[in-house]
C-alpha positions as CSV (number, residue, x, y, z in Angstrom):
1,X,11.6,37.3,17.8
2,X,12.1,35.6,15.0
3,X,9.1,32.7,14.2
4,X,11.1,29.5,13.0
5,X,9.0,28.1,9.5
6,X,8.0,24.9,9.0
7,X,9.9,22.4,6.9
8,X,7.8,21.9,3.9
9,X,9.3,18.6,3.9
10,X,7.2,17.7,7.0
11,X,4.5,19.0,5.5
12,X,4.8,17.2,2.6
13,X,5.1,13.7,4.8
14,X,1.9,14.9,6.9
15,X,-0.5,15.4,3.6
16,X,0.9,12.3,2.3
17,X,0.4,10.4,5.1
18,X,-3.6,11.0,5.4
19,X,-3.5,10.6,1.3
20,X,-3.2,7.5,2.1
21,X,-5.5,7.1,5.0
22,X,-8.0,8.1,2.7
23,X,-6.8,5.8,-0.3
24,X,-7.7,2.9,2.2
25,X,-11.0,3.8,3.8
26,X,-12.0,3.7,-0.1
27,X,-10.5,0.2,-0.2
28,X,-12.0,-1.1,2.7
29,X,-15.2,0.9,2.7
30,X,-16.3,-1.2,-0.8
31,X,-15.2,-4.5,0.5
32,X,-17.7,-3.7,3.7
33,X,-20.3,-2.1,1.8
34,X,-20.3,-4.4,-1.3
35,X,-20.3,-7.5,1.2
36,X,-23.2,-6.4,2.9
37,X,-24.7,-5.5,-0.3
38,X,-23.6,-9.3,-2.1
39,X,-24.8,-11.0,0.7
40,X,-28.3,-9.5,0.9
41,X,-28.5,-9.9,-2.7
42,X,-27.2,-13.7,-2.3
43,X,-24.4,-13.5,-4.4
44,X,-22.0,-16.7,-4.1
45,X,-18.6,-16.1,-3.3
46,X,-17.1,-16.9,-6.5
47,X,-19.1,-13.6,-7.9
48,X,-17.7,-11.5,-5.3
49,X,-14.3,-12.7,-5.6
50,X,-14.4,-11.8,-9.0
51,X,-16.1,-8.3,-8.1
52,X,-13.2,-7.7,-5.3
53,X,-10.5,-8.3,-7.8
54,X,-11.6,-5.8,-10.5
55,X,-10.2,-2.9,-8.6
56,X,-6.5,-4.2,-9.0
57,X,-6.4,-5.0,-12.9
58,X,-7.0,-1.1,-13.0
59,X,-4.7,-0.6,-10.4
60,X,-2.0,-3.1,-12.0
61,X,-2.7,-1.3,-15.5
62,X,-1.2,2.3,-14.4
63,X,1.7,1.3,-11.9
64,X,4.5,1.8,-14.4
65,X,2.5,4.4,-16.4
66,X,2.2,6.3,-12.8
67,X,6.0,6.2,-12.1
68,X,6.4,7.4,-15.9
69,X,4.5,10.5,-15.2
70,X,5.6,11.5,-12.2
71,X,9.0,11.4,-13.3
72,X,8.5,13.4,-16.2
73,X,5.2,15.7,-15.3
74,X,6.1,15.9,-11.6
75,X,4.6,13.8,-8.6
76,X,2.3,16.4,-7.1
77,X,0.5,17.0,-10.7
78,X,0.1,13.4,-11.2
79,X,-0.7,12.9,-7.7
80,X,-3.4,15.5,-7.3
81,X,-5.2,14.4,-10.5
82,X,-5.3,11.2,-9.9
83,X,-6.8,11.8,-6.1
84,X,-9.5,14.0,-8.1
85,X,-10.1,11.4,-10.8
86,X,-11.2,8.2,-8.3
87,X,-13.0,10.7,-6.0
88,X,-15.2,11.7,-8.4
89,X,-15.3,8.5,-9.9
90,X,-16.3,6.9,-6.5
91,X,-18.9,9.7,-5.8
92,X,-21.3,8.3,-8.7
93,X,-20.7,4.5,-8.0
94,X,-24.6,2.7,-8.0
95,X,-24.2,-0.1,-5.8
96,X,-26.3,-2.6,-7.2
97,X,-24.8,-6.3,-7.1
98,X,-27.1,-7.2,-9.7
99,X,-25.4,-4.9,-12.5
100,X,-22.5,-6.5,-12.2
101,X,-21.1,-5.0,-15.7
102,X,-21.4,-1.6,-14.5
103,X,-19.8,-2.4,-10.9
104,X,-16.5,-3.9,-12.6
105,X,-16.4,-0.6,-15.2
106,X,-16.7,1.4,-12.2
107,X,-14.1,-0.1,-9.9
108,X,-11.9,-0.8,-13.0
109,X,-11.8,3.0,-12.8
110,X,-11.0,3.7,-9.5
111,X,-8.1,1.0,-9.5
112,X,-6.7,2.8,-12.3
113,X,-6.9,6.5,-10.7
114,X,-5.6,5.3,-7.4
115,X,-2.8,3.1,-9.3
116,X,-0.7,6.5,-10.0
117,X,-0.9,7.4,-6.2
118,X,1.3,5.4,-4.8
119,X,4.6,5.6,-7.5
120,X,3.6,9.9,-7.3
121,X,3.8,9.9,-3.5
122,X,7.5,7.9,-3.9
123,X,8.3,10.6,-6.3
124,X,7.6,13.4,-4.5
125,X,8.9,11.8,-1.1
126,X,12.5,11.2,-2.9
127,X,12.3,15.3,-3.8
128,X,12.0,16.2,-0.1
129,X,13.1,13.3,2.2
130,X,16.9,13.4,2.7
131,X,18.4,10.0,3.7
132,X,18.8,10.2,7.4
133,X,14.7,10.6,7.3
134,X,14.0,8.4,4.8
135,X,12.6,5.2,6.5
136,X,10.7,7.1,9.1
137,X,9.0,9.3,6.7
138,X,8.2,6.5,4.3
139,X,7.2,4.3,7.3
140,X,4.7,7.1,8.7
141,X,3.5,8.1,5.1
142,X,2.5,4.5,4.3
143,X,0.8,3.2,7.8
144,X,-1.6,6.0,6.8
145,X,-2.9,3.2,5.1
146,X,-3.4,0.9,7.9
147,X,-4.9,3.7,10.2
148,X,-7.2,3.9,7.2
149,X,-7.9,0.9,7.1
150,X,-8.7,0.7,10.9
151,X,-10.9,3.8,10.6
152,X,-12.5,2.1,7.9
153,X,-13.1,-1.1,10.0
154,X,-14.2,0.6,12.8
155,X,-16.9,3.5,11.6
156,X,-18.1,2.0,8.3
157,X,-20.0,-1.1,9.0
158,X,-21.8,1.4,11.7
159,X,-22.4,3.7,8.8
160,X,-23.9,0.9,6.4
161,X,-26.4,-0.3,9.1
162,X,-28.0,3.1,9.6
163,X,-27.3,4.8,6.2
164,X,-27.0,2.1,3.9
165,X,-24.2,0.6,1.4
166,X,-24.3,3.4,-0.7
167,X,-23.7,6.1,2.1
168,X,-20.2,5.1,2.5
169,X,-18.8,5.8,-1.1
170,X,-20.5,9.6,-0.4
171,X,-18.4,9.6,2.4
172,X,-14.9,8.6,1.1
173,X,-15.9,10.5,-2.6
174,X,-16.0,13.8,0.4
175,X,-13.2,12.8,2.1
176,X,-11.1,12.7,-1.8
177,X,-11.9,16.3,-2.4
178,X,-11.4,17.7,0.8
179,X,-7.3,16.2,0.6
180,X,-7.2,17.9,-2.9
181,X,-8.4,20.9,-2.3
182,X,-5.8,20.3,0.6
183,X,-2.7,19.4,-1.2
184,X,-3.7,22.1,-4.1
185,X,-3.3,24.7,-1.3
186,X,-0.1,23.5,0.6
187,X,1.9,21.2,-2.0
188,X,4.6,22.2,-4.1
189,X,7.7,21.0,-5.8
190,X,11.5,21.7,-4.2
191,X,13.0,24.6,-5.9
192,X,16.5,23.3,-5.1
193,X,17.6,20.5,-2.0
194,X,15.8,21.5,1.3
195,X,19.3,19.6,3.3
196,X,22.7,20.1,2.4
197,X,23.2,15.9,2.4
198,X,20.4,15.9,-0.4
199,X,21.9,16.7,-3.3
200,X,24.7,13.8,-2.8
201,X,22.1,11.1,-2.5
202,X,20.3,12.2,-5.6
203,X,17.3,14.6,-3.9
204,X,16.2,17.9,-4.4
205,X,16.4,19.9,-8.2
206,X,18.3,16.8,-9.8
207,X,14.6,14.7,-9.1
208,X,12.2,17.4,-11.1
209,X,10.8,16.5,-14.1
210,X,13.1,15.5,-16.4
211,X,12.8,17.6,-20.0
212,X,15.3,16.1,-22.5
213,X,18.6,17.1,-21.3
214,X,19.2,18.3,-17.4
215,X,22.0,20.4,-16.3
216,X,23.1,19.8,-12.7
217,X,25.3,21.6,-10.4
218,X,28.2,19.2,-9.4
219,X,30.3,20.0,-5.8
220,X,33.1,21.4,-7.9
221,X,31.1,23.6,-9.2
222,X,31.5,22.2,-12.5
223,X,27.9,21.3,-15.1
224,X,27.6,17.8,-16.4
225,X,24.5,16.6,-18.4
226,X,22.2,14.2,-17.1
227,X,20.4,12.4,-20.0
228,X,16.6,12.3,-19.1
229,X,16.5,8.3,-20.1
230,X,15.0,6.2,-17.8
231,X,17.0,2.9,-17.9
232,X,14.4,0.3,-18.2
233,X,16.7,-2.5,-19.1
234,X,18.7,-2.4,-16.1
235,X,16.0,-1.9,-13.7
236,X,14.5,-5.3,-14.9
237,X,16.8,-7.3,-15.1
238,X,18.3,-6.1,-11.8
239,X,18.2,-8.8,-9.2
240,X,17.7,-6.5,-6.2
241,X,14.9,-5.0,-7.9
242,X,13.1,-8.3,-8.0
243,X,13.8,-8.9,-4.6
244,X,11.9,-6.5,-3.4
245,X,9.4,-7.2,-6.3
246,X,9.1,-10.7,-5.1
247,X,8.8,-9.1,-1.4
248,X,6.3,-6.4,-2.3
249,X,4.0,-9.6,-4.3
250,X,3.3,-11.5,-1.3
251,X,3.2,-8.9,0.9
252,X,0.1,-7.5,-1.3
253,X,-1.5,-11.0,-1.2
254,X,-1.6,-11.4,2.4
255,X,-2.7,-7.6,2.9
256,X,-5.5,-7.7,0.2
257,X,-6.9,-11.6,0.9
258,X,-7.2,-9.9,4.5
259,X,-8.9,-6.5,4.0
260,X,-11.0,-7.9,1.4
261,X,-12.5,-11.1,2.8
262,X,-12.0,-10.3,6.7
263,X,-15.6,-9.4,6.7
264,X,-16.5,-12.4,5.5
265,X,-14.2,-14.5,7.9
266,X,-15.6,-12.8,10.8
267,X,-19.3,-12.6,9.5
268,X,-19.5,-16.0,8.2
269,X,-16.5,-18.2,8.5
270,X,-16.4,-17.6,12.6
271,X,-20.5,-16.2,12.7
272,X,-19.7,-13.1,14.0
273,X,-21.3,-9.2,13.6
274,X,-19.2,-7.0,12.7
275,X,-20.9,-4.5,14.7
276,X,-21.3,-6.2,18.0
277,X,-17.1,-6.8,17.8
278,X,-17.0,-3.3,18.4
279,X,-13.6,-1.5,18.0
280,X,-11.8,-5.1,18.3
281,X,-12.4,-5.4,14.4
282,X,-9.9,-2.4,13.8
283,X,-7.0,-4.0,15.8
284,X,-5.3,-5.6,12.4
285,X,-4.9,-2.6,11.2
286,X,-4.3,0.0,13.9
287,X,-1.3,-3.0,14.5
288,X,0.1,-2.3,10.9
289,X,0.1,1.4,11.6
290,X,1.7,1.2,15.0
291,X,4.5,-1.6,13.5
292,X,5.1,0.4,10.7
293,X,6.2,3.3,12.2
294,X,8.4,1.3,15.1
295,X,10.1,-0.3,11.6
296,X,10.9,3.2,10.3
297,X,12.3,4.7,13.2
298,X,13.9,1.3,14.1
299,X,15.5,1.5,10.9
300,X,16.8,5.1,11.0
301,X,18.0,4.2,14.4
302,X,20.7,1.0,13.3
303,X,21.3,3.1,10.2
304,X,22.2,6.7,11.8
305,X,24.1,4.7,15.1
306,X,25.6,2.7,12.7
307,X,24.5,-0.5,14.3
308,X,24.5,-1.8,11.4
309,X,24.7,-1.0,7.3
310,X,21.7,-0.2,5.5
311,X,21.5,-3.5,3.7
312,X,21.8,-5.5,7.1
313,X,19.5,-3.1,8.5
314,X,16.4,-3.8,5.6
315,X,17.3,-7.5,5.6
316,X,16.7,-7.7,9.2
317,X,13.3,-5.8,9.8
318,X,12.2,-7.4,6.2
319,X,13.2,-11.2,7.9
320,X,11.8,-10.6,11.2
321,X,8.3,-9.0,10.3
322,X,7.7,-11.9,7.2
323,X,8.3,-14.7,8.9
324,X,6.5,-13.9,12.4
325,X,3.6,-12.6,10.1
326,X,4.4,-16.2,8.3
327,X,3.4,-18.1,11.5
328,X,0.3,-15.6,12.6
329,X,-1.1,-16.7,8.9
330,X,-1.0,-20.4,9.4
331,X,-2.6,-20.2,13.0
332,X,-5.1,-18.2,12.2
333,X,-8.0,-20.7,11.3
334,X,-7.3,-22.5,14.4
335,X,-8.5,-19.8,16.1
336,X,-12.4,-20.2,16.8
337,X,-12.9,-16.8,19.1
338,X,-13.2,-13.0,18.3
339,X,-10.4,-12.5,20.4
340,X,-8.4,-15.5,18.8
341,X,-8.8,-14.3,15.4
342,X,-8.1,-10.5,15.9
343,X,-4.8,-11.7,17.7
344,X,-3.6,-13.5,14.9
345,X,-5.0,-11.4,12.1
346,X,-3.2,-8.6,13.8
347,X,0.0,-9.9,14.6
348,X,0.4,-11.2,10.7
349,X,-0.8,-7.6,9.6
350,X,1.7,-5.8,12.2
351,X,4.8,-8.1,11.1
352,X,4.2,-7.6,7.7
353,X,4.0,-3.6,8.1
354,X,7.1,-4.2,10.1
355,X,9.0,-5.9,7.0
356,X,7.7,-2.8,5.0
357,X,11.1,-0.9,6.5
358,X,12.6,-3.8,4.6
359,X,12.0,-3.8,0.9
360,X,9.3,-0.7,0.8
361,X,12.1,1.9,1.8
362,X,14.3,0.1,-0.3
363,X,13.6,1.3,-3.7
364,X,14.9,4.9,-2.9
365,X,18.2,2.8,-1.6
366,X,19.0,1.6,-4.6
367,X,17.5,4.0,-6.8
368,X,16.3,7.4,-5.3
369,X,16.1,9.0,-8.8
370,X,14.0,6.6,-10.0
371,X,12.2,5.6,-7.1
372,X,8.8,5.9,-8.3
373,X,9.4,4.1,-11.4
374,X,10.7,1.5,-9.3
375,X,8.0,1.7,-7.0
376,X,5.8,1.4,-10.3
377,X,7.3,-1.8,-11.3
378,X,7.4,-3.6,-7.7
379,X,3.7,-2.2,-7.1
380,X,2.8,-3.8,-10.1
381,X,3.5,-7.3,-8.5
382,X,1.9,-6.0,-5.4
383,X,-1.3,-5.3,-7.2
384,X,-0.8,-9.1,-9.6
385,X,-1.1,-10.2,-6.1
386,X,-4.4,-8.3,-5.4
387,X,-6.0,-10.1,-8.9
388,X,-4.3,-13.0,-8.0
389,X,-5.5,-13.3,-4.1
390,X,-8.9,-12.2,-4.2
391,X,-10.4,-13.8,-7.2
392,X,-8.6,-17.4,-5.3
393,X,-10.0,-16.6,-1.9
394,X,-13.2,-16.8,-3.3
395,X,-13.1,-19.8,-6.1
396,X,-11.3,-21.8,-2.9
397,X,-14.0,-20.9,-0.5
398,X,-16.3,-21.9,-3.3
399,X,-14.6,-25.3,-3.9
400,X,-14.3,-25.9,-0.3
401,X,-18.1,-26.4,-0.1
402,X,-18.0,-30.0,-2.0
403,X,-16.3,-31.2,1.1
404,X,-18.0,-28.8,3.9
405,X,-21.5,-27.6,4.3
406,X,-20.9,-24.3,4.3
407,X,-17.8,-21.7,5.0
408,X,-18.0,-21.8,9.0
409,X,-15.9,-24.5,8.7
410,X,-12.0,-24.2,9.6
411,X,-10.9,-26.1,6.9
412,X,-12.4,-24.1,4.4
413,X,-9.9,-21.2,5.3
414,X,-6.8,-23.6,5.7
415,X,-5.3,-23.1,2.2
416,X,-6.9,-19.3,2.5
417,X,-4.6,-18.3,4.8
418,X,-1.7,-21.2,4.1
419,X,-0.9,-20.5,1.1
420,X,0.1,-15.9,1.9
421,X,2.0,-17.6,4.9
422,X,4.3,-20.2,2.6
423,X,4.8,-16.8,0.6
424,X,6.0,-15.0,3.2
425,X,8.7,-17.3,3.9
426,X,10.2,-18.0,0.6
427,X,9.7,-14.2,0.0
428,X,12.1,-13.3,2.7
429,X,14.6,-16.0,1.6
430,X,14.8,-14.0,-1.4
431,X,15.2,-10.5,0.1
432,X,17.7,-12.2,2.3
433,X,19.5,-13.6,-0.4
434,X,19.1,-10.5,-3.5
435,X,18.7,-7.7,-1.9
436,X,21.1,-4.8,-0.9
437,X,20.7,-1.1,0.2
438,X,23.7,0.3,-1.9
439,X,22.6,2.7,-4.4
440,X,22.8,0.5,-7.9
441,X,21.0,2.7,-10.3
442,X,22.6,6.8,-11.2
């Protein structure tokens, strides 16, 4: 009997998926280990807003350049370098708070590497996904990164106590090669469209690295020549583009204020251990994964019943999960208890994944050719956000001590947490408004 083979498409979705589980056990591994590390050293928060930020100027610095090269060297190259490149990078990283020079060079580094990641993985996804998959596969391949996250939350603090700070970048730089040496062996690019409804939406051969002129098939069986120009004037100036680049901005913020300075909320804003919460402290983030994925198959649901349109279908999941996640934000300092603060903290995180089958998906919609160059520009804001966020939390936590003793205050996290919730609204305004999910861009 004949053994049916597995889609490589799944494949490809699966390994993409724990790329980014691992992308974000990095992320919030440092922010654990370098907070124990900062706070033992004395560091003021100010300093360690500024050393939490560093990551996403690299990461800002090679969005666009990431979407560039995948489209023209191929998104599994770029992808499996890149993973190489902030493994190793990460593997020699001497946590010291008091070298401060050498910890921004260092995690300038890693933001870079890991900046080309995300526009690669778009890439490749819009080579193999067809459409009828497309939010679900996107949806599972990015709540890798909350599962990561969780992971990260719930293992690592454990791991610092008995190994030390240090033992945790050892860790993830292992975890980096292993998926390499994993997606070296199993990865490869689409010799032609893996589903006949592919090549129609712009999948398969006609989304390989463009060389000067391309010669594609067309249903009549005729050749046309697709010019290998990238048209960067009409992606920025295209209004649904910046809707989801507005979208993709505050969603960012609220995500990276959160991972980065949720250890010190709990450890010093609400006096808590991080290791006597117990597996409560992953719940943010195991929310985002679980919301993410009931987003993307919510989506492919409406879309494939034709409940509704695509564009009604990513304004409503983008509308619902920002402004719930909107409300969650503004509570949360009001909330005193463990229990309090992981309930609000995780329903802001889990709406926010949920908006992701909003405006995330969206930039194969409206451009699956050049989805990871528009995934470059719109990450780009997301990772503004990061430098933007961070650095703010800490310089407002900083400022907030003229007026209270010390950070265990509420109203030293009002405006923290005020000011991603504001976004959130006036974010989804403008996806409500700009956005659509007809395909704008040939």
């Amino acid at each position: 009997m004949r053994k049916m083979k597995f889609p490589m498409r799944y494949l490809i979705v699966i390994l993409t998926f724990i790329c980014t589980s691992v992308c974000y056990i990095e992320r919030v591994g440092f922010s654990i280990a370098y907070t124990f590390a900062a706070d033992a050293a004395g560091v003021n928060q100010s300093s360690k807003g500024m050393i939490l930020s560093t990551f996403y100027y690299g990461y800002a610095c090679s969005q666009v350049p990431g979407g560039w090269a995948a489209q023209k060297m191929g998104g599994r190259r770029i992808l499996l370098c890149s993973f190489m490149l902030w493994s190793l990078t990460c593997a020699f990283v001497p946590l010291d708070p008091n070298r401060a020079a050498v910890l921004v060079i260092v995690r300038l580094l890693v933001g870079v590497a890991q900046g080309f990641i995300f526009p690669s993985i778009h890439t490749v996804l819009a080579q193999w996904v067809p459409p009828h998959e497309r939010s679900r596969s996107v949806s599972l391949t990015t709540s890798g990164m909350y599962l990561g996250a969780a992971m990260g939350m719930l293992f690592l603090p454990t791991l610092v106590n008995i190994k030390g700070p240090q033992s945790v970048f050892m860790t993830e730089a292992t975890l980096g090669v292993f998926w390499s040496l994993l997606w070296f062996k199993y990865a490869s690019d689409p010799p032609r469209s893996e589903h006949p409804k592919a090549a129609a939406a712009g999948f398969g051969e006609s989304l390989l690295p463009v060389r000067g002129i391309q010669k594609a098939k067309l249903e009549n069986g005729g050749i046309s020549a697709r010019a290998g120009t990238i048209p960067w004037k009409k992606i920025i100036i295209s209004l649904p583009v910046w809707a989801i680049v507005v979208n993709n901005f505050t969603f960012h913020y609220a995500l990276y204020v959160l991972m980065n300075w949720l250890p010190t909320y709990f450890e010093q804003g609400l006096q808590l251990s991080l290791q006597d919460m117990g597996s409560s402290k992953m719940m943010p983030y195991l929310n985002m994964f679980i919301f993410s994925n009931m987003g993307g198959i919510l989506a492919d649901h409406l879309i494939t019943r034709r409940i509704l349109s695509v564009t009604r279908t990513r304004k409503f999941l983008n509308t619902v999960g920002f402004i719930v996640a909107s409300m969650a934000l503004v509570a949360l300092p009001f909330f005193r208890t463990s229990s309090g603060a992981v309930f609000c903290s995780s329903m802001a995180l889990g709406f926010l994944a949920l908006g992701r089958a909003g405006f995330a998906v969206n930039h194969m919609d409206i451009a699956p050719i050049y989805a990871g160059i528009v995934m470059g520009v719109s990450n780009t804001a997301g990772t503004l956000a990061g430098i933007v966020g961070v650095d703010l939390t800490g310089r407002l936590l900083e400022a907030s001590k003229a007026n209270y003793s010390d950070i265990s205050s509420p109203g030293s996290w009002n405006n923290v947490f005020m000011i991603p919730g504001l976004l959130c609204i006036l974010s989804s305004f403008a996806f409500l408004f700009f956005s659509t999910g007809e395909r704008i861009f040939d």
